[in-house]
Every structure is written in structure tokens, then in C-alpha cells.
C-alpha positions as CSV (number, residue, x, y, z in Angstrom):
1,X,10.3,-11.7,3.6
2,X,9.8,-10.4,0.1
3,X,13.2,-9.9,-2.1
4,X,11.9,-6.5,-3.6
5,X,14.7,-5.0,-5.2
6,X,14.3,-8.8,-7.4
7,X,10.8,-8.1,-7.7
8,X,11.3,-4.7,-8.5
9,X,13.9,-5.7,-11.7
10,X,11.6,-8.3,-12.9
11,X,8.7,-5.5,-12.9
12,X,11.4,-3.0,-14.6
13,X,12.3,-5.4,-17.4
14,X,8.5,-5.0,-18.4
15,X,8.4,-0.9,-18.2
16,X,7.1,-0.8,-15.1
17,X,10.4,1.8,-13.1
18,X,10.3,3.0,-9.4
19,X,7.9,0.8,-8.0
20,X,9.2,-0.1,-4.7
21,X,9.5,3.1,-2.1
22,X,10.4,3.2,1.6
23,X,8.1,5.0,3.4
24,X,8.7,6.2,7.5
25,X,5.2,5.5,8.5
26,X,3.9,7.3,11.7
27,X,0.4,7.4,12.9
28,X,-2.3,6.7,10.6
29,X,-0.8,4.0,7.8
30,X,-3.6,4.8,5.4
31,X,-3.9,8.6,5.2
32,X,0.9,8.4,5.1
33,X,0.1,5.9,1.9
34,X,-2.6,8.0,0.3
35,X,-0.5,11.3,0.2
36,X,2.5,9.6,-0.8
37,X,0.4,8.1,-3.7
38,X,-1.3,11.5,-4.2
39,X,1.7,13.6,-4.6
40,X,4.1,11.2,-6.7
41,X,0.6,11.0,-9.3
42,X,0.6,7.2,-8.6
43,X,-1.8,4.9,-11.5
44,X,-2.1,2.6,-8.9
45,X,-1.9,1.4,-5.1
46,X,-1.1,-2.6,-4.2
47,X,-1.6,-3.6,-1.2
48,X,-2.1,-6.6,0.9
49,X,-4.8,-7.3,3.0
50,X,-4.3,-9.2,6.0
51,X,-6.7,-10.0,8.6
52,X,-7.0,-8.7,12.2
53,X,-9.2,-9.8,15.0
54,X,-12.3,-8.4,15.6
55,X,-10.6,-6.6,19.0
56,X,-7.6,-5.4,16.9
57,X,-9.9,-3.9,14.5
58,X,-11.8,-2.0,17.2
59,X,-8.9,-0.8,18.9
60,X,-6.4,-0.4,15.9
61,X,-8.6,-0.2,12.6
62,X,-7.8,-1.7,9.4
63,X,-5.2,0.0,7.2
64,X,-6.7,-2.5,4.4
65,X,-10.7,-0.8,5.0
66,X,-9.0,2.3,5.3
67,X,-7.6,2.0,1.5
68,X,-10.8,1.3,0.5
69,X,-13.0,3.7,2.0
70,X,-10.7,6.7,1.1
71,X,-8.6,6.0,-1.5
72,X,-9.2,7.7,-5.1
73,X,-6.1,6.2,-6.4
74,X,-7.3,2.4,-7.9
75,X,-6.4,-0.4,-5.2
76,X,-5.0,-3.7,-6.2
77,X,-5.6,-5.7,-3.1
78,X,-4.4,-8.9,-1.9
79,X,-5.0,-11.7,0.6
């Protein structure tokens, strides 16, 4: 587990202010995180991408391809 209001103060100290939000996610991850980003005029999404089988995939989808495919806020992705 991340400490993120620690990681949110370090990124503070270098201009960088209300980068951490709490989201209540429900159905499609993706399409919540794009609006969010889309309404509150965001530069820039990070993410990290993390693998799923190839069965999880099929049945779940990837929130990570998702990003990509539909996202016209720039992605930072990691893995």
C-alpha cells in the first residue's frame, strides 16, 4: 500500500497541488476516470498497468487498454 497523502506533499513541495482524488468507481473504471479527468481539465492521467490473464481480459477487459484507446487526456503509464 502506497502512503499518498506523503506522496502527495512531496509532489506539492514542487508545485504540483491536488493530485491525489478518491473516486467511488462503479461499472466501467475507464469511462468513471476519463470524465473525472475531463471535467476537472486534468494535464495528465497516471496510471498503472498491471497484467490480467488472457481469460480475465476476455471476460473483464483491461482498464489499462481502455486508457489507451479512449483517452484524449495524455497517459503516463506504469508497470
Amino acid at each position: 500500500r502506497y502512503d499518498l497523502e506523503r506522496a502527495a506533499a512531496y509532489l506539492d513541495t514542487y508545485g504540483f497541488g491536488d493530485v491525489v482524488v478518491t473516486l467511488k468507481l462503479g461499472g466501467n473504471v475507464q469511462k468513471v476516470l476519463l470524465k473525472y479527468a475531463t471535467e476537472s481539465g486534468a494535464d495528465l492521467i497516471v496510471a498503472g498497468a498491471y497484467s490480467r490473464s488472457g481469460i480475465g481480459r476476455l471476460f473483464f477487459g483491461s482498464t489499462a487498454q481502455g486508457l489507451i484507446e479512449q483517452s484524449d487526456v495524455p497517459l503516463f503509464m506504469y508497470h
